[in-house]
C-alpha positions as CSV (number, residue, x, y, z in Angstrom):
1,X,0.0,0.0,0.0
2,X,1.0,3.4,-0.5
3,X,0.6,6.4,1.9
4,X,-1.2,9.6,0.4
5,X,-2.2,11.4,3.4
6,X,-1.1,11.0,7.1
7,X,-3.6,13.7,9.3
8,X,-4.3,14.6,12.6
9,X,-6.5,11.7,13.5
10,X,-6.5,9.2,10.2
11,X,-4.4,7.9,8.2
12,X,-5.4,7.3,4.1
13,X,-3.5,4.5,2.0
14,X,-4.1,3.5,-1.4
15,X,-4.9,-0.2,-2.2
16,X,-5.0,-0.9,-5.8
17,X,-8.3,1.6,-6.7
18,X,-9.7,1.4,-3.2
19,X,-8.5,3.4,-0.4
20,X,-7.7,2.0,3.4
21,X,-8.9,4.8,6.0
22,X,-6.9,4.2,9.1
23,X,-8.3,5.8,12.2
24,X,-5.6,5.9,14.8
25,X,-6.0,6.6,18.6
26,X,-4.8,10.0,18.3
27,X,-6.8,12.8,19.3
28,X,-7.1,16.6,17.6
29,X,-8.4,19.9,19.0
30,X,-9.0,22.9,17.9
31,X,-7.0,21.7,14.8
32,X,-4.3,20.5,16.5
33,X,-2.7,16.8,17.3
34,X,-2.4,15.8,20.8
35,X,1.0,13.9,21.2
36,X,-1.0,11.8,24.2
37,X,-2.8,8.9,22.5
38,X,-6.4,7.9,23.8
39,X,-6.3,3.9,23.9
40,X,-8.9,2.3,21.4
41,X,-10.2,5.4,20.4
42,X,-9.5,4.3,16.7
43,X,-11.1,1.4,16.7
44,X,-13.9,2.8,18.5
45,X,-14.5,5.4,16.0
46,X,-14.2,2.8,13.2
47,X,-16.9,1.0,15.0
48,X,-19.5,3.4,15.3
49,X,-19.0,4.8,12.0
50,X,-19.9,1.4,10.2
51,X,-23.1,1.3,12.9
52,X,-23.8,4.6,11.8
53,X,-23.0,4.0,8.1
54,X,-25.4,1.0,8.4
55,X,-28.1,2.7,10.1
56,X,-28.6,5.9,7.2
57,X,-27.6,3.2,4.5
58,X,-31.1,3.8,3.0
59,X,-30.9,7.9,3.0
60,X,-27.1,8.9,1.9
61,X,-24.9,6.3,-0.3
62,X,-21.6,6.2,2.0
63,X,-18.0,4.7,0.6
64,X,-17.6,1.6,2.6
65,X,-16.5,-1.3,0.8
66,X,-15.4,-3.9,3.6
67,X,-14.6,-3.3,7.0
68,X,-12.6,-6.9,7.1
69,X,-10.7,-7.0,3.8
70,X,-8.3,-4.5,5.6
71,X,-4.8,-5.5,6.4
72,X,-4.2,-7.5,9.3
73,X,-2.1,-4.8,11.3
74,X,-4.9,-2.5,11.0
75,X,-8.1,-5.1,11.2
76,X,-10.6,-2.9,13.6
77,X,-9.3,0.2,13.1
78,X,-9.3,0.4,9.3
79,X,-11.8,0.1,6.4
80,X,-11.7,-0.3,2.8
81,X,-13.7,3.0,0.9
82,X,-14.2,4.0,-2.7
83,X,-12.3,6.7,-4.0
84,X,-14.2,9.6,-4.4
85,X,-13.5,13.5,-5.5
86,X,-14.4,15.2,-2.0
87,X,-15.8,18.2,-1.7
88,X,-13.5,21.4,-0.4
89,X,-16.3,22.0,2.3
90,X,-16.7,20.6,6.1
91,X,-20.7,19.9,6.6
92,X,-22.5,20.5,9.8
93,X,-25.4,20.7,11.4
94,X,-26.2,22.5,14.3
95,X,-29.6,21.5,16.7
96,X,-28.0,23.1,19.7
97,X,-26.5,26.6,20.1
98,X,-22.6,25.5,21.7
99,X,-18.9,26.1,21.0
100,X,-18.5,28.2,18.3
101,X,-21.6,28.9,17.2
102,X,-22.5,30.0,20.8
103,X,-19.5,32.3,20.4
104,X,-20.8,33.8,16.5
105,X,-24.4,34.3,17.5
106,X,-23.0,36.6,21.1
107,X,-21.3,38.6,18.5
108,X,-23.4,38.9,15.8
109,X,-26.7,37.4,16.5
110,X,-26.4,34.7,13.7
111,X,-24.6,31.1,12.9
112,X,-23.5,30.8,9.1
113,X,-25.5,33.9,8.2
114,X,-28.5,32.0,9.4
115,X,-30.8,34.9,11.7
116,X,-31.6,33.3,15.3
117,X,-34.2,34.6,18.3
118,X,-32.4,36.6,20.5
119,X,-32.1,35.5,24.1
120,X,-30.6,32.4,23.2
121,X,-27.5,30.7,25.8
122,X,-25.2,28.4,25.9
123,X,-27.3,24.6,24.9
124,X,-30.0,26.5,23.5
125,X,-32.2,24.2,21.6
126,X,-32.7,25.8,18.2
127,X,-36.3,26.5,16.6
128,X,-34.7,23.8,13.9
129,X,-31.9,22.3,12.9
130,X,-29.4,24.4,10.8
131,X,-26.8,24.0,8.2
132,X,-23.6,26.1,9.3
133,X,-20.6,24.9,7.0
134,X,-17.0,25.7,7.2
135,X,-13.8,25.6,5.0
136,X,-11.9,22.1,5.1
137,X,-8.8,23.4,6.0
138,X,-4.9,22.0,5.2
139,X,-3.4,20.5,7.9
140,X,-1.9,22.5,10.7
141,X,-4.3,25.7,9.6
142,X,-8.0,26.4,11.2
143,X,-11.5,25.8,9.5
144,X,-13.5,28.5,9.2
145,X,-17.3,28.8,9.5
146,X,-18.5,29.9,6.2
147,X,-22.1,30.9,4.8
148,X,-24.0,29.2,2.3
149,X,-23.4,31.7,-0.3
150,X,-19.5,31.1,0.4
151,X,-20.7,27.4,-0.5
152,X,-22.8,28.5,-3.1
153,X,-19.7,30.5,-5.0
154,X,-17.1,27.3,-4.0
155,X,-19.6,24.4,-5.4
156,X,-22.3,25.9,-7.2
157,X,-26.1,26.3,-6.4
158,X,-27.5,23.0,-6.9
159,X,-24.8,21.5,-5.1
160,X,-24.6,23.6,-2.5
161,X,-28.6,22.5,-2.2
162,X,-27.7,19.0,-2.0
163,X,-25.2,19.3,0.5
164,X,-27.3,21.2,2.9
165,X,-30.3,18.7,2.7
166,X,-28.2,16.1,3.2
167,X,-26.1,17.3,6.0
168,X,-29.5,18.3,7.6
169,X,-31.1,15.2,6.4
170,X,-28.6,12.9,8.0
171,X,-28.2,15.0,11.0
172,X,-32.4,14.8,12.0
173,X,-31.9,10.8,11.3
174,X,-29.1,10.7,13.8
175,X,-30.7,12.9,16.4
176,X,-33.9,10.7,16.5
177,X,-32.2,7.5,16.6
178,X,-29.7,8.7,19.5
179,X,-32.6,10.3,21.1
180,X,-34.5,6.9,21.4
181,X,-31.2,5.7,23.3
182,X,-31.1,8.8,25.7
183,X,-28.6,10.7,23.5
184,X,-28.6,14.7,22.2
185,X,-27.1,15.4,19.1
186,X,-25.9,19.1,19.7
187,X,-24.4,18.9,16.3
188,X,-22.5,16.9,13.9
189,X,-20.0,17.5,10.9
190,X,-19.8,15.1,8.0
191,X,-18.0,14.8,4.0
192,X,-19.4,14.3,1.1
193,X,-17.9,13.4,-2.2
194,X,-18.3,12.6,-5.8
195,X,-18.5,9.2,-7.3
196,X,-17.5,8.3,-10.9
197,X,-21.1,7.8,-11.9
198,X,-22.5,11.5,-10.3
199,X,-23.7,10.4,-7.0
200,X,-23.0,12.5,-3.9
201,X,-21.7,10.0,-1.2
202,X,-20.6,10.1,2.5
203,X,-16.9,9.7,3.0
204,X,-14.9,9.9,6.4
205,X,-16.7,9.2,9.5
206,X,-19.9,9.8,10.9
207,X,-21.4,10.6,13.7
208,X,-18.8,9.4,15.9
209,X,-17.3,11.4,19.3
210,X,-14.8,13.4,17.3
211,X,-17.6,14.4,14.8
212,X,-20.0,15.4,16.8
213,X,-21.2,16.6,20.5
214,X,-23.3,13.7,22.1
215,X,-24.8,15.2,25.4
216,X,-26.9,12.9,27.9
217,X,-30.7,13.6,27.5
218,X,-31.6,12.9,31.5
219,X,-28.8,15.6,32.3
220,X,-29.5,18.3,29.6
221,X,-30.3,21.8,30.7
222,X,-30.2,25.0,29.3
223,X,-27.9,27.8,30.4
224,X,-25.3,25.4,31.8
225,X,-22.3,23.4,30.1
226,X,-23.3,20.1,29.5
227,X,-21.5,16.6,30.4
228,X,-20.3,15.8,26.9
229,X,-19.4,11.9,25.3
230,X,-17.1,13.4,23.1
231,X,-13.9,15.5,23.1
232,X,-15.5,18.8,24.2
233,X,-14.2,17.3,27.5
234,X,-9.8,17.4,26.1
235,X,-11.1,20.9,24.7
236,X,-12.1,22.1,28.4
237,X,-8.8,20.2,30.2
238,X,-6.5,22.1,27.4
239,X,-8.4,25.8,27.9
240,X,-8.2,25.5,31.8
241,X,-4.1,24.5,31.2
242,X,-3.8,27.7,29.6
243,X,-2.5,26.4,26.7
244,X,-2.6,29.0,23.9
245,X,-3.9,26.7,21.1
246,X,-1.1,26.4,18.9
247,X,1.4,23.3,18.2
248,X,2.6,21.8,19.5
249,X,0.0,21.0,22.3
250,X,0.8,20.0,25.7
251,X,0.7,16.1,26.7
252,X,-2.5,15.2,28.3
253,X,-2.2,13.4,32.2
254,X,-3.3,9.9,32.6
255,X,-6.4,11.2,34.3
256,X,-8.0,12.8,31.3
257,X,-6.9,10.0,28.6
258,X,-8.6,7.8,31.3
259,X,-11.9,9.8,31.2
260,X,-12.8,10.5,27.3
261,X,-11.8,6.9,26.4
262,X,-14.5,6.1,29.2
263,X,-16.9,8.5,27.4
264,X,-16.0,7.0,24.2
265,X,-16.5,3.8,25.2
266,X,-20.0,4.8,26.9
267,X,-22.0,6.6,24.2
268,X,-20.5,3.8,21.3
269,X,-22.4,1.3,23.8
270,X,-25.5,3.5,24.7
271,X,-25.7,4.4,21.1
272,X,-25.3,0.9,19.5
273,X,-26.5,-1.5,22.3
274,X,-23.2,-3.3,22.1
275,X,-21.2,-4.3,24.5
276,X,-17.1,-3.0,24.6
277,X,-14.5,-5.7,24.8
């Protein structure tokens, strides 16, 4: 196999005219690579994505080809994909007003260019969910939230359609399913692509801990930070070090690699009904 891109989190090998997605147990905030690895994190993000992938098969295409015809070094961590032409645009959806969208809409009263009700605080439900995009950036620069016109001028108008009703699409299928398992969806980012015949397809992951802020239903409440199943909680240890956000980031104590590989492990069995080992 040969490498063609090593990342923050994943690693991407070609394989003949497939491509082997490696997710490794690295960890990535605020565009940055923690040097501390968070055990099984790769294999539980592999996981979830293919019970995710499985579970919207019937709405969105998505590029899985096998999840066992993978080398043996890399069997649970890796799976075989289709090539496709991605898109030069991150996709999320927003049902809850947190992180950076809490911090656009205190300045300017909007996500995305998209008008909300005043009054609105942190964990805000939204009147409906939202499509806020932002740019895919290289690695080692930011992502920035864009509009939709700033998708409309990068992809074009029907595209730029498409991928907000599917990014929307996929996000209210998620949110009811995780809801049914005591789960909020605060928001979610996915990747779409182009296949050789025209179709629009899901790449990367989805829904998984490092896509998307998973909040516990019993525990949510306006107004308040909520307890988070993702890595909002290596985001809060690395503000409250004082680190200043740029690389290289600080190692992360056993304590905290000890807690989000719990909460990894706890919303990838809440969500799928499956038992860790």
């Amino acid at each position: 196999m040969e490498l063609l891109h090593s990342g923050k989190v994943r690693d991407v090998y070609a394989d003949g005219d497939d491509l082997i997605l490696v997710a490794s147990d690295r960890i990535s905030i605020y565009d940055v690579a923690i040097p501390t690895p968070v055990p099984d994190k790769g294999r539980l993000l592999t996981a979830l994505s293919l019970w995710w992938f499985e579970q919207l098969s019937d709405l969105v295409p998505n590029h899985v080809i096998s999840a066992t015809d993978v080398p043996a070094e890399y069997a649970g961590r890796a799976i075989r994909v289709r090539r496709l032409e991605m898109l030069p645009v991150e996709c999320v959806a927003r049902g809850y007003l947190t992180g950076g969208g809490l911090r656009e809409y205190e300045r300017t009263g909007s996500v995305s260019g998209v008008p909300l009700p005043r009054g609105l605080v942190e964990a805000s439900i939204l009147p409906e969910p939202i499509f806020t995009p932002s740019t895919k950036a290289p690695f080692g620069e930011h992502d920035e939230p864009i509009t939709y016109a700033d998708v409309v001028d990068k992809v074009g108008e029907a595209t730029a359609e498409r991928l907000r009703q599917i990014t929307l699409d996929v996000y209210r299928r998620g949110a009811e399913i995780a809801a049914d398992r005591g789960i909020l969806v605060a928001d979610t980012k996915i990747e779409l692509g182009w296949a050789p015949d025209g179709t629009l397809v899901l790449g990367d992951e989805l829904l998984t801990s490092d896509s998307s802020r998973f909040w516990p239903a019993r525990s949510y409440q306006p107004g308040r930070v909520q307890f988070s199943y993702d890595k909002q909680y290596v985001r809060d240890w690395a503000t409250n070090s004082g680190w200043n956000k740029q690389a290289p980031a600080p190692e992360m104590p056993a304590d905290v690699v000890e807690a989000t590989r719990a909460r990894y492990v706890d919303v990838y069995e809440t969500l799928t009904g499956l038992r860790w080992e």
